[in-house]
N, C-alpha and C positions, 0 to 999 in steps of 0.2 A: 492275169495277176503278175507273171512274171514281166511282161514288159512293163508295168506300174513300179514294179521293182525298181528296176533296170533304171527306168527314167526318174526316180527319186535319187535311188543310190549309186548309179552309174554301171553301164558295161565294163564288170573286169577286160574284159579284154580290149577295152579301148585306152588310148592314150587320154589322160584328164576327166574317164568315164563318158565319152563321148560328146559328142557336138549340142545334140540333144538334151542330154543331161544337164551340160553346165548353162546353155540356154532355159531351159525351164527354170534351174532353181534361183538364177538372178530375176526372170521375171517374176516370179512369182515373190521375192525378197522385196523386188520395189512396188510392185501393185499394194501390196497386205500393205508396208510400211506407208507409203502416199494416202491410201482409205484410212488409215490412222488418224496421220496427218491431221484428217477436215476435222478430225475430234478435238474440241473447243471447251474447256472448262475455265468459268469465269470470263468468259473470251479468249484465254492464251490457249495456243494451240502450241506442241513443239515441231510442226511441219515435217521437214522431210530429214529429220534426224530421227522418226518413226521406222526409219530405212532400216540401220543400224542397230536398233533392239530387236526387229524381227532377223536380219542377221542374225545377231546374237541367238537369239530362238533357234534355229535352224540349223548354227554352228554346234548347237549343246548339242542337237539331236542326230548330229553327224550328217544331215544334209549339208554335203559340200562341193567343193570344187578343186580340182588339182590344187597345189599350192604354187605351182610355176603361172599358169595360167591368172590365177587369183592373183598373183602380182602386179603382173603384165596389165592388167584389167586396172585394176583399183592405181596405177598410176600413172595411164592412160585418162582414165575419167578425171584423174585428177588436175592433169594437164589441160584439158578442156573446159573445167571448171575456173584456173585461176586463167586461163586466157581469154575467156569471155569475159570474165571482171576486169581484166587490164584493157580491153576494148570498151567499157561504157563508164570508168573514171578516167581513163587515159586525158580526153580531150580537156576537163576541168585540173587536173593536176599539177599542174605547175600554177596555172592562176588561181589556186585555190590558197599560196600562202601570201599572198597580194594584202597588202592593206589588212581590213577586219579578221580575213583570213586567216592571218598569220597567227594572232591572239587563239581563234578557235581552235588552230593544228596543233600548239602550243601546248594544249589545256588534252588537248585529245593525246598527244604525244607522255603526258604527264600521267593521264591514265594508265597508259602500257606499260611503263615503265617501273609505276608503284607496283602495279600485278607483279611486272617479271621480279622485282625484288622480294615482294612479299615469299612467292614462290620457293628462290633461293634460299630466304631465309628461313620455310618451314622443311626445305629438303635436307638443311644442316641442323635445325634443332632437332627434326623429327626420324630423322635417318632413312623416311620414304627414300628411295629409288628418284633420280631426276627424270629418269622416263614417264614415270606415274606421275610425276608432280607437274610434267609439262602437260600430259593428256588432263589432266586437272587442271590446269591453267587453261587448254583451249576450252574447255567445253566449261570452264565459269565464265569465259566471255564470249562462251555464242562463236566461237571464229574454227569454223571448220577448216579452212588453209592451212590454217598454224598445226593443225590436226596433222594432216598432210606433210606439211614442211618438217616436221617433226622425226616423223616414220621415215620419211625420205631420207633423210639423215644420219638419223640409226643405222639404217640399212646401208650408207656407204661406209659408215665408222667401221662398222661390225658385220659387214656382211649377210644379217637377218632381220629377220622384223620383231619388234617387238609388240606384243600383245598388249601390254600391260598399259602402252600408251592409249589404246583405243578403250581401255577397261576402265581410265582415269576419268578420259572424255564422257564415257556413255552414264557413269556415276555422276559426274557435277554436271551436266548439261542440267536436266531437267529444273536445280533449282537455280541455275546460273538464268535461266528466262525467266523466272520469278522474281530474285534477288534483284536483277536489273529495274522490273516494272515497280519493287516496292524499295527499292534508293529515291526514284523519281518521286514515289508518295511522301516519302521520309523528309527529301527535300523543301519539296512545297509546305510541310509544316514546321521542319528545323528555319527553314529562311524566313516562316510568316507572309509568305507569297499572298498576294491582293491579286487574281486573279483575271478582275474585269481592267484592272487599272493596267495591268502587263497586259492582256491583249487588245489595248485602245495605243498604248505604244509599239509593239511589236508590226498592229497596220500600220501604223505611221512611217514606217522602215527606221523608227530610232535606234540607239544602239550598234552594234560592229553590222545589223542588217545594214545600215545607211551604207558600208561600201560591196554591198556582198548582189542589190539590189536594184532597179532602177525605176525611177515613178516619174510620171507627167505633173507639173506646175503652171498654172497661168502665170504671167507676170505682163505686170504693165510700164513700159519704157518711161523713166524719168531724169534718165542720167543724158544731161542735156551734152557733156563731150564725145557721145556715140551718133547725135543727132545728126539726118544725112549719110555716116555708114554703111558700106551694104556688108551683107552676110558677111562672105567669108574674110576682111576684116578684126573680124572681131576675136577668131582663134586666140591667136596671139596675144590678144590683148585682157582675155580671159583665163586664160590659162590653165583649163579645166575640160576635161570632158562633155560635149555635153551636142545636143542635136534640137534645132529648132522647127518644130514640127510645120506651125501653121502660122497666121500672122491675123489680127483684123485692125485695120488701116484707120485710124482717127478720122481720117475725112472718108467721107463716104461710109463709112462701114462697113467695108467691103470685106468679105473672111477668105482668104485665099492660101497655097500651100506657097511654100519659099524654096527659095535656089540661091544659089551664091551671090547672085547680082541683085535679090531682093535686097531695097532702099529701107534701114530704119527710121524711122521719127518718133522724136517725144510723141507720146501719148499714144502710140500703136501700142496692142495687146500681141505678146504671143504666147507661143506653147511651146514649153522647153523639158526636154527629156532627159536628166542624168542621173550617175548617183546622190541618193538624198543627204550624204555629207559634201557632196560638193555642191545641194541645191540652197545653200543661205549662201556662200561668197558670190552664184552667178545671179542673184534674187538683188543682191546688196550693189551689186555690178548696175543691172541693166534700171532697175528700180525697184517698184514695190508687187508682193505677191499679192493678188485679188482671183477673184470667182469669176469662171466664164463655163457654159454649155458649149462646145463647142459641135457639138452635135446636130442643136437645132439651131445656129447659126446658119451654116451653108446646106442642105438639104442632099448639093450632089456630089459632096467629097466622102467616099467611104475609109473604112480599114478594113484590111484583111489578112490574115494569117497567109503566108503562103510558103510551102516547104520547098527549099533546094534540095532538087532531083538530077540537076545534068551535071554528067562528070566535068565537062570543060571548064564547069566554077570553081570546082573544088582546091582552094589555095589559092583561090586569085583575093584581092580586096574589093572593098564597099566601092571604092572609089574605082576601080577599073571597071564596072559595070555600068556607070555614068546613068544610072536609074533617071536620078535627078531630071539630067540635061536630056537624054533622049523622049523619053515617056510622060516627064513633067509629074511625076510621083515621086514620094518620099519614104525612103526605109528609118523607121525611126528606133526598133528596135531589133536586136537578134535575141533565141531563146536558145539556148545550148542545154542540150543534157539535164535539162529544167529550168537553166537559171539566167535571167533574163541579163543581156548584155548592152551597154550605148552602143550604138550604129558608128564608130568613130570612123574616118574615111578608111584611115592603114589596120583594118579589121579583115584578117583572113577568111574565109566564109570555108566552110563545111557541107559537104555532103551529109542532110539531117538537118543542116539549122533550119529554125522556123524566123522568118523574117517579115517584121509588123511592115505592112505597107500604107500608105496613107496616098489617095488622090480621088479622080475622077473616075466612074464603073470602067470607061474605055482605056485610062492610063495605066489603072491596075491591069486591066487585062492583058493588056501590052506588056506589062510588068513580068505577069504570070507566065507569059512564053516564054520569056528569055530565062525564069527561075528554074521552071519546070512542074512544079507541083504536080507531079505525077507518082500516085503512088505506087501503081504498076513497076515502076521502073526501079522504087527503092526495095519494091519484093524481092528483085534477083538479088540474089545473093553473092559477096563476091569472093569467091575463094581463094584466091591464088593469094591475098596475105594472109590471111587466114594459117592456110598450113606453110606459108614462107616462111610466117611471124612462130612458127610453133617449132620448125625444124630451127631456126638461130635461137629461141628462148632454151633449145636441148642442150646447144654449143654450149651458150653463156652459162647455163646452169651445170655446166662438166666442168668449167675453168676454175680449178683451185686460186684462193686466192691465201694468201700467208697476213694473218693478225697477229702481236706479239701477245703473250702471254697464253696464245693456246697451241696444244702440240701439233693438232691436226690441222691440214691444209684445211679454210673455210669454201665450202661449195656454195650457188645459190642450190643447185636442186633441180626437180623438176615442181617445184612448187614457185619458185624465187626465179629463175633464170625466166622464163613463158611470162609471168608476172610483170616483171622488169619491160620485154620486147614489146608485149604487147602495148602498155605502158606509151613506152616511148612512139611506137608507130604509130599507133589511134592520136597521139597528140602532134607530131613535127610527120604524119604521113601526106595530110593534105597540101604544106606548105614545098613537099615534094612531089605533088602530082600527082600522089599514091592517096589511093582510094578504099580507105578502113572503115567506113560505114556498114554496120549491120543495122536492122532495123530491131528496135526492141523486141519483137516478140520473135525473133531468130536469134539475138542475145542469148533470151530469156530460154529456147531450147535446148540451146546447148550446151549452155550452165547445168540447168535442170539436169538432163542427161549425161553429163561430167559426176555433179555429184551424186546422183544417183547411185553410177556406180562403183561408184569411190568409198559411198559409204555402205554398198551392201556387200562391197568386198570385205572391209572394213570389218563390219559386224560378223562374218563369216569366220576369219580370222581368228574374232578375237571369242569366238561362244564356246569353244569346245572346256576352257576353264575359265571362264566369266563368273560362274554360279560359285563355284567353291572358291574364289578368291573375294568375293562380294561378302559371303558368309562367313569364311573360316579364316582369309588372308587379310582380314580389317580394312574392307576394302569400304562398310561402313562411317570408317574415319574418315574417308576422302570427302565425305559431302561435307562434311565441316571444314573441312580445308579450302575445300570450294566456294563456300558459303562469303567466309572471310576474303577470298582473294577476288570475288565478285563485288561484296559489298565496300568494304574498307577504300580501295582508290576513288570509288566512286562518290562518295562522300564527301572525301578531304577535297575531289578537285572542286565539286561542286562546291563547295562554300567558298572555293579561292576563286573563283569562276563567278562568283554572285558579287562575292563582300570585296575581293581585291580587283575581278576586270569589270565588273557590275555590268554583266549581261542580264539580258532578258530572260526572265524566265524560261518560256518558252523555246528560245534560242538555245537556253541551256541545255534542256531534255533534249534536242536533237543533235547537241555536242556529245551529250551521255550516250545515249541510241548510237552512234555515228562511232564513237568511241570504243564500242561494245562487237560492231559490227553486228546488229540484234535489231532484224525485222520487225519482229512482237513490238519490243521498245517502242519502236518509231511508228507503228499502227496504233499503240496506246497514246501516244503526244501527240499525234496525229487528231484524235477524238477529245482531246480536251481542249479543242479550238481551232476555230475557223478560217486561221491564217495560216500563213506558209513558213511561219517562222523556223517549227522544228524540221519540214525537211531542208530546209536551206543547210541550214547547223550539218542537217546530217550531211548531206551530199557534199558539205563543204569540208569534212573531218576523214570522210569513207575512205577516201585514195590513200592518203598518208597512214592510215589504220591501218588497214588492211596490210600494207606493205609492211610495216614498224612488227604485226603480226606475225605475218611469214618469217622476217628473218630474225626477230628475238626466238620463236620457239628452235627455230635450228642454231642458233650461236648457245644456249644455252644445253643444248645435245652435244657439241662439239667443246664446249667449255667443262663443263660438268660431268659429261658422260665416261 
């Protein structure tokens, strides 16, 4: 019994209460909290923020952890949490304010910013603490960084952590997941949303999807000044994105793939790949659009998915691999990070993209050695950016920067600086030979495992007066506070988002979701139809969010605090 002690409550005589000690009670903090997790009411689950109330739990009851130790921990996990996320937005982030883009980051950006003022404004009517009102602000919009960035913060102002931030969080999360999913209900009937009518446009890629997206069109050649033209020709003269897949030849009927020195003629069919706002000018160009199978045309041209696996592509272009001209196959599309890309030639390629092939069994195959499609090879893992990208994100995140009107030097953090690096290497690493590929589900570990234990520091932290400030410190008012700073932005943007940029429904909820940074969200718009509207929105909002996240919750510590 005494060693059951010992390893619950710790070896006095050890430093931290022992090796063993603070080992069992973190695992035991994330296992209980994860088995939570799967608990689903209504469908919403609050996942692994389950972490953090059994914290909490364990905090009240004096199960703990040195306090040096529980630092060191919870901002360690923390740093491995936003650097896994600055590795799997990195690469769409800069082209995500591109064209359509630009509108959805816009709308998303207008979100965070109603929050952060709402905020301010109840921390001066209501005289809450700007600590509490930021940990209320993260956890009414689902954004555990800001969580992070927050604390982190604090603690360089002031030298200590404050509790009170993670007391704010663990109070508005719960209905910050629900307020999100019934904004989305609220919507659908404030707008008078026709549901089958939005997702008959939505496949169609109408709306800001038309540049976010890329679809195949038949067209058949009637523009008689192209007549005799071959391929590449016509760039220029088009002036549009766009990749021509296949061709089938008015005389003969012959269905064949095309290369640069393919000859057009009136009345040849082909098959052209771009964005669907730029597919009515090259439709209007070459002639008119009609219906072809091209499938059961030619019997022995296939497609196939195939993943680049070998370092030596990594930052080269479409064009330097001369697919085309050697193998006599055609790349017509890339699929990054989910989201499908035109093959244009000056297209830098990626370690991880998936890249549509179109030809003969033997020219794919051909194809396929030089890609690599080896998934063995994207298992290794590669560490040396990894922790290079984590030791310069500590740098950047220690460099004061001086903004006027606040007294203290602005840091990023160890939330903001790792964010940032990573950021930028996962996206301009390939075009320097640097190789920042993880494969998702080694992403997705070391996320996991970041905030795991960020948050069951977190919750350890903050349990020991959690109960009596919940109860007796009107820590009850915070959910209303919460409630409003969840629902209110989300509302206004949504109707400005419908009635003033007249998105897609569908589109919208994964701007709202993406907005939110709020998993649930984008699992519930996810299930209300069949297309990919809402994760595009989302994926397309996350990078700029996320980030806009992290550093309002720390200017707002450093402003206010």
């Amino acid at each position: 019994m005494e060693v059951l002690r010992n390893l619950f409550e710790g070896y006095p005589n050890l430093w931290g209460g022992g090796v063993a000690h603070s080992v069992l009670i973190l695992s035991l903090v994330i296992a209980f909290g994860i088995m939570l997790g799967k608990i689903k009411v209504w469908g919403v689950s609050l996942g692994v923020t389950w972490i953090l109330f059994v914290g909490i739990a364990f905090g009240h009851f004096n199960l703990n952890l040195d306090e040096h130790l529980l630092h060191f921990l919870k901002e360690f996990g923390l740093i491995l949490f936003v650097y896994s996320i600055g590795l799997q937005v990195g690469p769409g982030f800069f082209s995500a304010f591109k064209k359509g883009g630009f509108t959805l980051n816009m709308l998303a950006a207008l979100v965070v910013f109603l929050g952060v003022a709402i905020t301010v404004i109840l921390h001066f009517v209501t005289g809450t603490p700007i600590t509490t009102m930021v940990g209320i602000l993260s956890g009414a919009v689902t954004n555990t960084p800001g969580l992070g960035a927050a604390q982190q913060a604090n603690s360089d102002l002031r030298g200590i952590d404050a509790p009170e931030i993670a007391m704010g969080y663990a109070v508005s999360y719960p209905l910050g997941v629900v307020g999100i999913i019934l904004s989305l209900i609220f919507l659908k009937y404030i707008l008078r949303i026709n549901t089958t009518r939005e997702e008959e446009e939505a496949q169609k890629g109408l709306g800001h999807l038309q540049e976010l997206t890329v679809r195949p069109t038949s067209i058949e050649v009637r523009n008689e000044a192209i007549d005799g033209l071959i391929i590449k020709e016509l760039g220029p003269l088009v002036n549009r994105k766009f990749v021509i897949s296949r061709i089938r030849h008015r005389e003969g009927g012959v269905t064949e793939l095309v290369n640069s020195e393919t000859v057009l003629n009136v009345g040849d069919i082909i098959l052209v790949i771009a964005n669907p706002i730029d597919m009515e000018a090259i439709t209007i160009f070459f002639g008119k659009e009609t219906q072809m199978e091209w499938n059961d045309l030619n019997k022995e041209l296939i497609s196939r998915r195939i993943l680049i696996t070998k370092p030596e592509l990594n930052g080269k272009t479409l064009s330097q691999l001369r697919i085309r001209n050697n193998f006599g196959a055609n790349i017509t599309r890339i699929n990054r990070s989910g989201v499908d890309l035109v093959a244009s030639p000056n297209l830098h390629l990626q370690m991880g993209d998936r890249v549509t092939v179109v030809g003969t069994e033997l020219s794919v195959s051909h194809a396929e050695k030089v890609l690599g499609n080896s998934l063995k090879r994207l298992n290794h893992p590669n560490l040396i950016p990894i922790f290079i990208g984590i030791a310069l994100g500590c740098i950047l995140g220690s460099i004061p920067f001086a903004f006027p009107g606040i007294p203290q030097p602005v840091k990023l953090g160890l939330a903001g600086g790792p964010l940032i690096v990573s950021i930028l290497i996962s996206c301009f690493g390939p075009k320097l030979k640097l190789i920042t590929y993880t494969t998702m589900s080694a992403n997705l570990m070391l996320r996991e495992i970041g905030i795991a234990l960020f948050l069951a520091c977190v919750g350890l932290g903050a349990g020991e007066g959690f109960i009596d400030t919940v109860i007796y410190g009107g820590g009850y008012i915070w959910v209303g506070y919460g409630v409003i700073i969840t629902v209110l932005p989300l509302l206004i943007v949504g109707m400005i988002g419908r009635w003033y940029c007249k998105l897609n429904y569908f589109t919208l909820m994964g701007v709202i979701a993406g907005s939110t940074t709020d998993p649930p969200a984008l699992a519930y718009s996810n299930d209300q139809t069949s297309c990919d509207a809402p994760a595009v929105g989302y994926a397309t909002v996350y990078p700029l969010t996320m980030f806009l996240r992290v550093l309002t919750a720390q200017l707002l510590i450093l402003a206010l605090g």
